[in-house]
LUMDREN-277412 format. One record per residue (C-alpha): x, y, z; residue in one letter. Coordinates in pm, whole numbers. Example, Ala and Ser with C-alpha at 12.3 -4.5 7.8 and 13.67 -1.06 7.14 Angstrom:
BEGIN
<kolba <1230; -450; 780>; 'a'> <kolba <1367; -106; 714>; 's'> 
//
This chain:
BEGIN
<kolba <-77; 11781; 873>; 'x'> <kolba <164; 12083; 800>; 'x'> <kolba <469; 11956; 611>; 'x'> <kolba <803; 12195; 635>; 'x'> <kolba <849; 12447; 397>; 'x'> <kolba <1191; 12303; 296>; 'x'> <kolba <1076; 11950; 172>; 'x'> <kolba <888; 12053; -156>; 'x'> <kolba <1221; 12180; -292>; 'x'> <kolba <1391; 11876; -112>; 'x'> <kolba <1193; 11659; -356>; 'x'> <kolba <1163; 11865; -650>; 'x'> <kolba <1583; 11824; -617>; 'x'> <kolba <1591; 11469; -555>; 'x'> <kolba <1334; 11424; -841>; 'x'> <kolba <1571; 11645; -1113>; 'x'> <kolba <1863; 11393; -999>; 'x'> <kolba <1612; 11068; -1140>; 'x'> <kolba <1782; 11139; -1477>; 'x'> <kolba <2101; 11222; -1420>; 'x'> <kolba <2129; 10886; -1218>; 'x'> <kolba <1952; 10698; -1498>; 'x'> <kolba <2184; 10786; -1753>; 'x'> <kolba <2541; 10706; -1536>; 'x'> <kolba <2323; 10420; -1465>; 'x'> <kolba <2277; 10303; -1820>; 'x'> <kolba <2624; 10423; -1889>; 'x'> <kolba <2816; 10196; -1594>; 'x'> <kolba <2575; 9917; -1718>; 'x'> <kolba <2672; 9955; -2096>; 'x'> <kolba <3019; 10007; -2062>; 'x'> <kolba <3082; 9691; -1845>; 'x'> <kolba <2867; 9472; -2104>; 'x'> <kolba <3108; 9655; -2393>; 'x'> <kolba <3432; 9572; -2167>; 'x'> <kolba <3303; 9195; -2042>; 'x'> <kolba <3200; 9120; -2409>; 'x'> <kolba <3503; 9219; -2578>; 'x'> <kolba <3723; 9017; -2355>; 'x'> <kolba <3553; 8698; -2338>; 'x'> <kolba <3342; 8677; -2676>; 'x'> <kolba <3494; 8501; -2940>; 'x'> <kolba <3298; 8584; -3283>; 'x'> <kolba <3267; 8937; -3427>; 'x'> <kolba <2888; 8915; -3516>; 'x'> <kolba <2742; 8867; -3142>; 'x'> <kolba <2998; 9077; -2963>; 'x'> <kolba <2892; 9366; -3181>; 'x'> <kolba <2496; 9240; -3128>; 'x'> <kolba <2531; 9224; -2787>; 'x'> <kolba <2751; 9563; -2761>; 'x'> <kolba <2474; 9692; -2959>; 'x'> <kolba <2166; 9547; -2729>; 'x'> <kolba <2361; 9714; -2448>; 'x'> <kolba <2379; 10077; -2566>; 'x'> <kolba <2063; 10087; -2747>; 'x'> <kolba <1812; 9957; -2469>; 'x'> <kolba <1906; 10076; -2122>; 'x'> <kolba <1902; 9822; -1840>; 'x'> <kolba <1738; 9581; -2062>; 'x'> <kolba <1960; 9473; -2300>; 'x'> <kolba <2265; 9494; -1998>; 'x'> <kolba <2027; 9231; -1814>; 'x'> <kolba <1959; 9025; -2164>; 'x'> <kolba <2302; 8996; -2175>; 'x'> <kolba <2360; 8912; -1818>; 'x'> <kolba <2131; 8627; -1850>; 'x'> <kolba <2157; 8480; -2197>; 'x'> <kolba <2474; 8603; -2304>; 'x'> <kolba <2743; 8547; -2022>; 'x'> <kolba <2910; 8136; -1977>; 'x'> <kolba <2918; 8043; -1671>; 'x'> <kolba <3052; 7736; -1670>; 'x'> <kolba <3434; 7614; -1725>; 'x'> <kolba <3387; 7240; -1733>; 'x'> <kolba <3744; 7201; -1838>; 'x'> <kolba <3885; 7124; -1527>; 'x'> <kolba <3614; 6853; -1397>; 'x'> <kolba <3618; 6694; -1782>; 'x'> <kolba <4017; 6651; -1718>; 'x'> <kolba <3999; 6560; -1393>; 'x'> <kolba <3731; 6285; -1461>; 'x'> <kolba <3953; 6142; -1717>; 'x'> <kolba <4262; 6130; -1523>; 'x'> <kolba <4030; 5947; -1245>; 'x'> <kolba <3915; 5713; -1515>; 'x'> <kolba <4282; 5666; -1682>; 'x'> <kolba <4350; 5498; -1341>; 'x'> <kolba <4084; 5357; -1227>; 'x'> <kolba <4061; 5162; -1550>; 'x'> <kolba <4402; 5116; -1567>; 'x'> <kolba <4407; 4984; -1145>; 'x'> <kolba <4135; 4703; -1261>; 'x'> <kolba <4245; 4619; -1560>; 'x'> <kolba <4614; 4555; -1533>; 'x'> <kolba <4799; 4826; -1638>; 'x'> <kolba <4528; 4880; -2011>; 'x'> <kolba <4488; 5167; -2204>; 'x'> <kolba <4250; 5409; -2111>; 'x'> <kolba <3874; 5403; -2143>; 'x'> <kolba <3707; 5617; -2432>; 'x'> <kolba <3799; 5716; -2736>; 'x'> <kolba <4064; 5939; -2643>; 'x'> <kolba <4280; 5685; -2589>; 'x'> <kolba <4519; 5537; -2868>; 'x'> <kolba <4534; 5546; -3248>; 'x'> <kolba <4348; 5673; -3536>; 'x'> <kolba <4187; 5296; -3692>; 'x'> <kolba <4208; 5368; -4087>; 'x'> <kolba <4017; 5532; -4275>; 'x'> <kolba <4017; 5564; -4644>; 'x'> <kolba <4237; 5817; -4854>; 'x'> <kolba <3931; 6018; -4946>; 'x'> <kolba <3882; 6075; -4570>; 'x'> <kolba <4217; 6143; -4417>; 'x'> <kolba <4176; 6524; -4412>; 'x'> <kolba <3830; 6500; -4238>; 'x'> <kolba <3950; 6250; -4032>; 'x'> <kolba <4272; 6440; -3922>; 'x'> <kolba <4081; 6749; -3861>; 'x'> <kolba <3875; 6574; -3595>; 'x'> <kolba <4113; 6408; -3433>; 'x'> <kolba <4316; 6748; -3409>; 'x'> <kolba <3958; 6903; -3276>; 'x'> <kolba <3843; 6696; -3038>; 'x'> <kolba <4116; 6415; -2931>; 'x'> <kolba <3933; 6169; -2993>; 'x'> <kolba <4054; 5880; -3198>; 'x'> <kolba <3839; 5746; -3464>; 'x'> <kolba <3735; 5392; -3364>; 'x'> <kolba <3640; 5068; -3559>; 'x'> <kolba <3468; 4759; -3536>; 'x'> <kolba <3093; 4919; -3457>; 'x'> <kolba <2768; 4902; -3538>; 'x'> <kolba <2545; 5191; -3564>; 'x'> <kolba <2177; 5115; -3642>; 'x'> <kolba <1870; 5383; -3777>; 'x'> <kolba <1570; 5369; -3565>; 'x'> <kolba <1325; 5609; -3721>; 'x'> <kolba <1062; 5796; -3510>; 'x'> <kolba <949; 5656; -3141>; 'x'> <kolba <797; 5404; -3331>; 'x'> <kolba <1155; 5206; -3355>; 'x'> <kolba <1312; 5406; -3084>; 'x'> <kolba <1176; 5356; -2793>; 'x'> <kolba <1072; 4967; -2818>; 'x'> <kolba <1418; 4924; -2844>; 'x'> <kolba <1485; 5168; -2559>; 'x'> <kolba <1268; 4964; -2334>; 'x'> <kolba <1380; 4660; -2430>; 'x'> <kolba <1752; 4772; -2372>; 'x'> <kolba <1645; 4850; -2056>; 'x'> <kolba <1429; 4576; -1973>; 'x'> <kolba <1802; 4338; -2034>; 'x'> <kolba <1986; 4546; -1812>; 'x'> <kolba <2199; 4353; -1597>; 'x'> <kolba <2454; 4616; -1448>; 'x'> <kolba <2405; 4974; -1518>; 'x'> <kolba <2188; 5238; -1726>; 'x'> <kolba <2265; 5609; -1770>; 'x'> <kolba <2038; 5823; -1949>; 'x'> <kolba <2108; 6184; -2039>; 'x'> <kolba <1837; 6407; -2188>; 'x'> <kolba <1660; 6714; -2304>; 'x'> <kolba <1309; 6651; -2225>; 'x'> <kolba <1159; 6397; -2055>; 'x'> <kolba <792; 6466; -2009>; 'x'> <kolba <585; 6274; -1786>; 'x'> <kolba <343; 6108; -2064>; 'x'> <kolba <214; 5798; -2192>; 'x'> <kolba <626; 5775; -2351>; 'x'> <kolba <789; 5915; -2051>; 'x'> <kolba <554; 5693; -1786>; 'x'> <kolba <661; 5359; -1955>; 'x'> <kolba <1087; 5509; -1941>; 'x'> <kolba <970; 5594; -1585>; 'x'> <kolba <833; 5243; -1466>; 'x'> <kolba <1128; 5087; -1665>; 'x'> <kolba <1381; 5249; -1470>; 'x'> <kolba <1206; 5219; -1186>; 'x'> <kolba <1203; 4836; -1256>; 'x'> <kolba <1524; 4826; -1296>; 'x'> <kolba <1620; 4978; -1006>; 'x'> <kolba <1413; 4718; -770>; 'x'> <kolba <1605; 4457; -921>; 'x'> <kolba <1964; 4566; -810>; 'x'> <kolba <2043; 4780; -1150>; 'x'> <kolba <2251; 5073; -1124>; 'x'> <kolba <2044; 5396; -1269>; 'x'> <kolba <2144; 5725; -1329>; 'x'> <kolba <1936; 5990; -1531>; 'x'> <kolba <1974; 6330; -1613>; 'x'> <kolba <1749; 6605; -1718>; 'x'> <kolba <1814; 6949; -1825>; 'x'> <kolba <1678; 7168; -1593>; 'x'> <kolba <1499; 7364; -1832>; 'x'> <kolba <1361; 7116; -2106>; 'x'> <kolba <1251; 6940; -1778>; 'x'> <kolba <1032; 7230; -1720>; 'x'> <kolba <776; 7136; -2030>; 'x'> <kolba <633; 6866; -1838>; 'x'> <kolba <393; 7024; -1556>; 'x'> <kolba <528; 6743; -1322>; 'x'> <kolba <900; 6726; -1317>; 'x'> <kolba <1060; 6380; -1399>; 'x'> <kolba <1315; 6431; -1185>; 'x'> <kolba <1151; 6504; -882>; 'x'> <kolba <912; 6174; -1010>; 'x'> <kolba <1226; 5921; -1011>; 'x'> <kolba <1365; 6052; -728>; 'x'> <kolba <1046; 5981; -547>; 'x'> <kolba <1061; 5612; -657>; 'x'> <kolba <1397; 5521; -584>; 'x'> <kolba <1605; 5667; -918>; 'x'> <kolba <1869; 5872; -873>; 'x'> <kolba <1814; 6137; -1114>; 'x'> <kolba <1949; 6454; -1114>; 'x'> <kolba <1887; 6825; -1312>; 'x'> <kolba <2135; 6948; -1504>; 'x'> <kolba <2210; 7325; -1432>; 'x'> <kolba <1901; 7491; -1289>; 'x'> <kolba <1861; 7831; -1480>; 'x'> <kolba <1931; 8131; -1170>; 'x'> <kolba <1609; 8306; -1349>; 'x'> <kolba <1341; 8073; -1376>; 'x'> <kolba <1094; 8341; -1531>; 'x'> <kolba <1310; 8321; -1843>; 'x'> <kolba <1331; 7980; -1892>; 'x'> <kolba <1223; 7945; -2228>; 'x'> <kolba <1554; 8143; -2357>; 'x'> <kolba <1786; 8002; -2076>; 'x'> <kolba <2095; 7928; -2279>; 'x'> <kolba <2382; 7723; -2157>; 'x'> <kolba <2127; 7366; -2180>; 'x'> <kolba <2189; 7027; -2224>; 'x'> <kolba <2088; 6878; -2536>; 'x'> <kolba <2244; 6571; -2546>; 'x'> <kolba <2027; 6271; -2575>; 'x'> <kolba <2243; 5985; -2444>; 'x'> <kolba <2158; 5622; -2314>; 'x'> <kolba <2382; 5372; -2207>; 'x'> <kolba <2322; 5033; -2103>; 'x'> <kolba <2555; 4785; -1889>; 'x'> <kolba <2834; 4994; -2117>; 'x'> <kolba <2810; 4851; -2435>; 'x'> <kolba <2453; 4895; -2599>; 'x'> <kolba <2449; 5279; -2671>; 'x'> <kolba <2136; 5502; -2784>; 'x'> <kolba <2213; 5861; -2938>; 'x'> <kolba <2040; 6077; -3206>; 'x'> <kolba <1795; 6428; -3140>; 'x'> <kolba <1485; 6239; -3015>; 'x'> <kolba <1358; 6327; -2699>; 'x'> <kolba <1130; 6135; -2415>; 'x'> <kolba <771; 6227; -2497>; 'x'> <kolba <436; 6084; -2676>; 'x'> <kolba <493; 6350; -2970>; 'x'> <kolba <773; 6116; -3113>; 'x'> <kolba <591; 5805; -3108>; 'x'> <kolba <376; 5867; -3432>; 'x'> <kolba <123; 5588; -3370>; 'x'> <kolba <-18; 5739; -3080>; 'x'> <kolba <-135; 5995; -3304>; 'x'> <kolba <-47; 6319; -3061>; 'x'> <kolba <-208; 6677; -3107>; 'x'> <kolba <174; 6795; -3215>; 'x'> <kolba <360; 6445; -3392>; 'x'> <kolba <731; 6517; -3451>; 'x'> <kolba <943; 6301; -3615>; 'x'> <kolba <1301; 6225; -3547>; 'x'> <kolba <1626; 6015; -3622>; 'x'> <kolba <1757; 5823; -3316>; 'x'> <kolba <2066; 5528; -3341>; 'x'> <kolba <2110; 5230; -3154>; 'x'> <kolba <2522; 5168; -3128>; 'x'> <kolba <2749; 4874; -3035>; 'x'> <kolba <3149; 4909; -3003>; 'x'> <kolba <3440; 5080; -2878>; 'x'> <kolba <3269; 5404; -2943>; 'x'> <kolba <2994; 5340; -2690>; 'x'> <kolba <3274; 5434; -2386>; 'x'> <kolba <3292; 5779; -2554>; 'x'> <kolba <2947; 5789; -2519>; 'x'> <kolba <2953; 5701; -2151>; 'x'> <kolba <3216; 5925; -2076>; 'x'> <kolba <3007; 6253; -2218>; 'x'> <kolba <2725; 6144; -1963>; 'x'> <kolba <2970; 6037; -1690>; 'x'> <kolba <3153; 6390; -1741>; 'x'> <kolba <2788; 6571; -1715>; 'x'> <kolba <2667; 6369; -1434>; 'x'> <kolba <2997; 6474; -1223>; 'x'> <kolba <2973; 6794; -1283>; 'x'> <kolba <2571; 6829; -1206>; 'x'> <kolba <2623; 6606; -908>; 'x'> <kolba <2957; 6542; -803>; 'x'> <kolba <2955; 6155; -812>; 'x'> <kolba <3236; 5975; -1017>; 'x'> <kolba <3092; 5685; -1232>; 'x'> <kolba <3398; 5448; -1279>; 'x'> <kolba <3484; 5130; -1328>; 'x'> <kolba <3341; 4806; -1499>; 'x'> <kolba <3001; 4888; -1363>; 'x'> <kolba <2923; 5171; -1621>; 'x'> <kolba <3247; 5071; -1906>; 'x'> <kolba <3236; 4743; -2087>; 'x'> <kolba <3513; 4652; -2293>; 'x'> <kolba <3373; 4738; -2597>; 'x'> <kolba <3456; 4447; -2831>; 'x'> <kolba <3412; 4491; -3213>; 'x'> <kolba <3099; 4439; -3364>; 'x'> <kolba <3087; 4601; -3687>; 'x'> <kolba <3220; 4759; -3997>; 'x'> <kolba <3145; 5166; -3868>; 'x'> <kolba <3463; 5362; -3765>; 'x'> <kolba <3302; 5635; -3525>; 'x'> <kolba <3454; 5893; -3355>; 'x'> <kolba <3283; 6096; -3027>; 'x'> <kolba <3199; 6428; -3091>; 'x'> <kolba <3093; 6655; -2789>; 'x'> <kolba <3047; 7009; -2800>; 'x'> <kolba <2965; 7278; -2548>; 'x'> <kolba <3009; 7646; -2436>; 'x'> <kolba <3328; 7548; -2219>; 'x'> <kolba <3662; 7308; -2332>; 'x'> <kolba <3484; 7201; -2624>; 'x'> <kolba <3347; 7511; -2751>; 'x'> <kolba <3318; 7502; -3176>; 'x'> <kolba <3433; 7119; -3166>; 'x'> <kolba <3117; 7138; -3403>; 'x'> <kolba <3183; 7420; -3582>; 'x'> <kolba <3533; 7280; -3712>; 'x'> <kolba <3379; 6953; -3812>; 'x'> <kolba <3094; 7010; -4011>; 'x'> <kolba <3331; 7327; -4194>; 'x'> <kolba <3599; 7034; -4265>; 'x'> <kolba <3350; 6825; -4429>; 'x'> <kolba <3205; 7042; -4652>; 'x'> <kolba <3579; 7156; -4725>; 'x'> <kolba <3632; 6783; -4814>; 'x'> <kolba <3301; 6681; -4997>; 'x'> <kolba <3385; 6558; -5357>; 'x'> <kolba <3031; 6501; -5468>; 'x'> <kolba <2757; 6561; -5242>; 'x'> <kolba <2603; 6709; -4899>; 'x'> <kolba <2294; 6626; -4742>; 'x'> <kolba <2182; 6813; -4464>; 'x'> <kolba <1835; 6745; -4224>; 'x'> <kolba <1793; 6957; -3938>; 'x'> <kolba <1499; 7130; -3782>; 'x'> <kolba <1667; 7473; -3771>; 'x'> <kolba <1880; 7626; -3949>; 'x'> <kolba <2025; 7954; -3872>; 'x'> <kolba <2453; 7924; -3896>; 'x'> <kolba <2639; 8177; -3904>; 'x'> <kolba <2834; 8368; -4222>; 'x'> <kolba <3113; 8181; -4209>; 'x'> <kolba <2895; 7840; -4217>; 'x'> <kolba <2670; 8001; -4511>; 'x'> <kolba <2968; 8137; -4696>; 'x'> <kolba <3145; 7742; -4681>; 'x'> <kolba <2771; 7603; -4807>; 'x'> <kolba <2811; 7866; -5076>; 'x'> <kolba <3158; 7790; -5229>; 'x'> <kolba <3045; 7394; -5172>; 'x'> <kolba <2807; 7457; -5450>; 'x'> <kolba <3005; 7680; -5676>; 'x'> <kolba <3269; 7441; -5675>; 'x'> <kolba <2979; 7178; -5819>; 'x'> <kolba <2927; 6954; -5489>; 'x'> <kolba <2560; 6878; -5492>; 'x'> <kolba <2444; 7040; -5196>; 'x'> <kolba <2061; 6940; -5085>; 'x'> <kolba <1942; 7114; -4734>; 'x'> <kolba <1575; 6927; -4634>; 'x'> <kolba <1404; 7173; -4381>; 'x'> <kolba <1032; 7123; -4175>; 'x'> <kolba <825; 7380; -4395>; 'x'> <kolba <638; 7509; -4035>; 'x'> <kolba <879; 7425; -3770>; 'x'> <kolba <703; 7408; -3383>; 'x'> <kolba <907; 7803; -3364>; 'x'> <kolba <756; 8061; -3596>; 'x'> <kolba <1018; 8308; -3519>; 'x'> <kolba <1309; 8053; -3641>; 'x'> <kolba <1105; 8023; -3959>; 'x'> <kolba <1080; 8433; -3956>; 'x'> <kolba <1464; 8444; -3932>; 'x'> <kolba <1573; 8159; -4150>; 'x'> <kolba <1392; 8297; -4430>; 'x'> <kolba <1649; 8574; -4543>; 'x'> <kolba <1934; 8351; -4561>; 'x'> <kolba <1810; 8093; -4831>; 'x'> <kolba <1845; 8315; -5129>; 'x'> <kolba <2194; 8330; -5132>; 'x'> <kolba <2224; 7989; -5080>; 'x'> <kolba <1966; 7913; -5352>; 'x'> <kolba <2177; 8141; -5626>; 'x'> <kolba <2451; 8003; -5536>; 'x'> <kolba <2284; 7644; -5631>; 'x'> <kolba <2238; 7476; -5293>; 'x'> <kolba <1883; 7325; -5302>; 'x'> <kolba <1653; 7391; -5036>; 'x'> <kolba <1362; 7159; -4993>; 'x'> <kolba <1054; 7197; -4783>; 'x'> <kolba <971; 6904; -4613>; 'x'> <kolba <541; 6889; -4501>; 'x'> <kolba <392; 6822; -4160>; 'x'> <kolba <460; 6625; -3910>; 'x'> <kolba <732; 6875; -3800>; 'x'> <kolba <1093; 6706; -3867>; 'x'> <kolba <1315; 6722; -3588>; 'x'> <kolba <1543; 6483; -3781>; 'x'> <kolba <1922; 6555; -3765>; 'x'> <kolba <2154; 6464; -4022>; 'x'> <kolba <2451; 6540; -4257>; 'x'> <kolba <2609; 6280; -4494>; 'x'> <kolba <2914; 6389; -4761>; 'x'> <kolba <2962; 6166; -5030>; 'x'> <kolba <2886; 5858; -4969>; 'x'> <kolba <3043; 5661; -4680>; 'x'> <kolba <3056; 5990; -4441>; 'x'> <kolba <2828; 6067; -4184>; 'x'> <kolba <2731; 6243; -3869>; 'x'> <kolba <2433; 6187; -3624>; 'x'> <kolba <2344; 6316; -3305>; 'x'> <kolba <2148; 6640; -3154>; 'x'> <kolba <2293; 6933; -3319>; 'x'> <kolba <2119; 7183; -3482>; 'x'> <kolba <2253; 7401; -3758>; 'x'> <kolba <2198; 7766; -3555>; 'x'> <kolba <2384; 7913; -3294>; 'x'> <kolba <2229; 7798; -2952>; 'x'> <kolba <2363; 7436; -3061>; 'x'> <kolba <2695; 7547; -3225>; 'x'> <kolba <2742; 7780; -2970>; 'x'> <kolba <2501; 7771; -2647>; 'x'> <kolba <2437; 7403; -2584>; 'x'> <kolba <2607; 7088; -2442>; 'x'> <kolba <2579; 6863; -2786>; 'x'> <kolba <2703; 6477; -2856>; 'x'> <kolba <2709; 6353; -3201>; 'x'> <kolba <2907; 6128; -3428>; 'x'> <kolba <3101; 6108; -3679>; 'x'> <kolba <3104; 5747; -3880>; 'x'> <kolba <3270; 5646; -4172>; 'x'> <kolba <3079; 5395; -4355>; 'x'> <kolba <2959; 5299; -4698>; 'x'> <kolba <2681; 5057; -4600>; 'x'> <kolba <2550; 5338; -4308>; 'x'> <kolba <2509; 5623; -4576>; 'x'> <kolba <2296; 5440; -4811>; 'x'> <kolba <2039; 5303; -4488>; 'x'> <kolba <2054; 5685; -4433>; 'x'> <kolba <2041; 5772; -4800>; 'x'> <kolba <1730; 5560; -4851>; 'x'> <kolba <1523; 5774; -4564>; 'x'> <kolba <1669; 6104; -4739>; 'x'> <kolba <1514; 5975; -5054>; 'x'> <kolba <1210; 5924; -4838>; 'x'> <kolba <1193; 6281; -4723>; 'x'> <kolba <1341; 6463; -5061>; 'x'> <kolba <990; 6253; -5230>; 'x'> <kolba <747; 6397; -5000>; 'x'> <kolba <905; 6767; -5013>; 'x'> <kolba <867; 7056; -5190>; 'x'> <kolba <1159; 7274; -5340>; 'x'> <kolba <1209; 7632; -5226>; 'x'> <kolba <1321; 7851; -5500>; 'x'> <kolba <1389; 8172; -5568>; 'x'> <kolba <1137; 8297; -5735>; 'x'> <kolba <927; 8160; -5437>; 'x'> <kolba <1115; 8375; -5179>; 'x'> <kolba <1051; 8698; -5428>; 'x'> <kolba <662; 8671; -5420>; 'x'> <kolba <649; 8726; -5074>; 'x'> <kolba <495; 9013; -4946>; 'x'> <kolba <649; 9329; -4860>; 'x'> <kolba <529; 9288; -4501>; 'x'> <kolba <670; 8948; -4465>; 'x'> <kolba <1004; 9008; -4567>; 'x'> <kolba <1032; 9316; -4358>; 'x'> <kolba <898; 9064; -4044>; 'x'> <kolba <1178; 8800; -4172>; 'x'> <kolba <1453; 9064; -4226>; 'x'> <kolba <1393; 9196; -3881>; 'x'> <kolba <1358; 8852; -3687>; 'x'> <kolba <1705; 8755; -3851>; 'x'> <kolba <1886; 9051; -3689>; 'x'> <kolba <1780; 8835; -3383>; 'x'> <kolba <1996; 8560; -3530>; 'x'> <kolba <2290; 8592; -3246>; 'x'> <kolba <2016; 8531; -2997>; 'x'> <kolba <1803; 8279; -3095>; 'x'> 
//
């Protein structure tokens, strides 16, 4: 077959064009990441990272940033539109009473020493700092999830359940059946996955409840599956309620690794709270503000909100925090309490990567001659969060923070006490993707008698670790601080 004389050249002109288009390409694709990112990023270190991704690797760091850097969601609207619905709902049954959560009316008091603190979160979140409840440790699955089952084993009205992963284990099966239980017997049950962490179970819990009766639902599917391990925008709260007063919260997830008895291939241990009071409606209003937004169902009324009597001596306040009305609700709170500490900080968390502002604040905390002790897993289950944390610790070390290594099982404990009757608990991590990325719940209690249960399993951990310093960090390799000092210019996307 003859082809015509003309297409050669034809080809070899459409073939010259290839990089000509490539590069307006690259350029269109750049300059709308640079445009997007400078309109609708709000901290100077990732706009200029992700500017940077988008100039220096063509296509690839423009669909990077399509996919890990861009929020989709503005919850704002359905968060104030389920709390007007609740205001009078609550307000239609119950004659006319204040509204649900802890929104709703004054600050209880709180000692002198805690009034800025206490001011600043009010002025962050909205929330009103509550008394009369009582907030109980439960350490490792071993506590946790007994009391989990049990909770849900007394159900008489309602459960919701909100959280990361849920894997469908030897753990997970027992949840499973419970709820499942407690649906046959007239029980109202709601759960919630995150799409993503529901993803590291080969079957899928929610597609498991569903197919026994649950209503379960996923919380954002991911609109590139391939990349699920880095899918940002995720829901890491880990929040049970039952019949609306007996609250669970903390960073444990549902799976066998928790529960160190069984003796797993990968143990993790982890900080979890049972909690009884007001506060417990704040709780149920994070899930109930998730679950209408995944699904589109209102939960109101005395079905999922008890009353909330006073049970105990904590004053708690709800903390949520997320890439949308409550973006760096976080943030401000854990920078106003080390502003505040006196004497002390004590912080547990699994990763640790904040940001310069966050490092500069630990820094002055110690200069100024607060005690400032920062437990960390020595191998955490992600070697390139260890890679990255690395480079950060020597400043904080000089500066006379102590760093202490804490040995296998990984600790996915979270925790940070000031002082001694100040306290938060709940999911967040100390790096970006929680501070920033993720849908978090924690909170913040004032209490004397809390801090020293939680002081006595820092004591715990602080006996069994061993203490980073900085003569430690300078035998390292050559090789492995170039490897660390690369990873943490990955820092704005990890």
């Amino acid at each position: 077959m003859n082809l015509p004389s003309w297409l050669p050249g034809v080809l070899r002109e459409g073939l010259s064009l290839v990089p000509v288009l490539a590069t307006l390409l690259h350029l269109a694709l750049a300059l709308a990441v640079t445009l997007h990112a400078l309109l609708t990023r709000r901290h100077v270190s990732t706009t200029v990272a992700w500017i940077g991704l988008a100039w220096l690797a063509p296509v690839v760091g423009p669909l990077l940033y399509l996919v890990l850097g861009v929020n989709r969601i503005q919850r704002a609207g359905v968060a104030l539109g389920m709390k007007e619905a609740w205001q009078r709902e609550h307000q239609r049954a119950h004659g006319g009473a204040p509204a649900i959560g802890s929104a709703a009316g004054p600050d209880a008091p709180c000692t002198p020493a805690l009034a800025g603190i206490n001011r600043l979160a009010r002025q962050t979140t909205g929330n009103a700092l509550l008394a009369g409840n009582a907030v109980t440790p439960l350490i490792d699955g071993d506590q946790a999830y007994p009391a989990m089952l049990a909770a849900i084993a007394g159900a008489r009205r309602s459960i919701t359940l909100a959280t990361y992963i849920f894997d469908l284990d030897a753990v997970g099966s027992a949840f499973a059946d419970a709820l499942v239980q407690a649906s046959e017997r007239g029980v109202a049950v709601r759960v919630l996955v995150d799409a993503v962490g529901g993803r590291y179970s080969r079957t899928r819990m929610v597609a498991h409840l569903r197919a026994r009766g649950v209503t379960a639902a996923a919380f954002l599917p991911p609109r590139f599956p391939g990349l699920l391990a880095y899918a940002n925008l995720r829901n890491h709260r880990k929040i049970m309620v039952v019949d609306g007063a007996l609250g669970f919260t903390g960073g444990m997830n549902i799976r066998a690794g928790h529960q160190l008895a069984l003796q797993t291939a990968h143990p993790v241990r982890c900080l979890h709270f049972a909690v009884r009071g007001p506060v417990v409606a704040d709780m149920q209003r994070a899930f109930s503000i998730d679950w209408a937004f995944s699904t589109g169902e209102a939960l109101l009324g005395d079905t999922w909100f008890d009353a909330g009597q006073a049970c105990g001596p904590v004053l708690a306040r709800g903390v949520s925090d997320g890439p949308d009305g409550d973006i760096d609700h976080m943030r401000l709170v854990l920078l106003g309490a080390l502003a505040s500490a006196q004497r002390r900080v004590c912080i547990m968390t699994p990763y640790f990567l904040p940001d310069e502002v966050l490092l500069t604040t630990l820094q002055i905390t110690a200069l100024r001659g607060v005690a400032v002790d920062i437990v960390l897993p020595a191998r955490s289950n992600l070697p390139l969060m260890d890679w990255a944390m690395r480079p950060q610790l020597g400043g904080l070390l000089h500066a006379g923070c102590r760093v202490h290594l804490s040995p296998p099982p990984f600790d996915h404990s979270k925790l940070f006490l000031v002082d001694d009757d100040w306290s938060l608990i709940g999911s967040t991590n100390w790096d970006a993707r929680s501070l920033r990325l993720n849908f978090e719940y924690n909170l913040e209690c004032h209490d004397a008698g809390l801090v020293k249960q939680l002081d006595v399993l820092v004591h715990q951990r602080l006996a069994q670790a061993r203490a980073l310093d900085v003569a430690l960090l300078d035998r390292q390799p050559l090789a492995g601080q170039l490897r660390d000092r690369l990873t943490g210019l990955l820092s704005p996307y990890l």
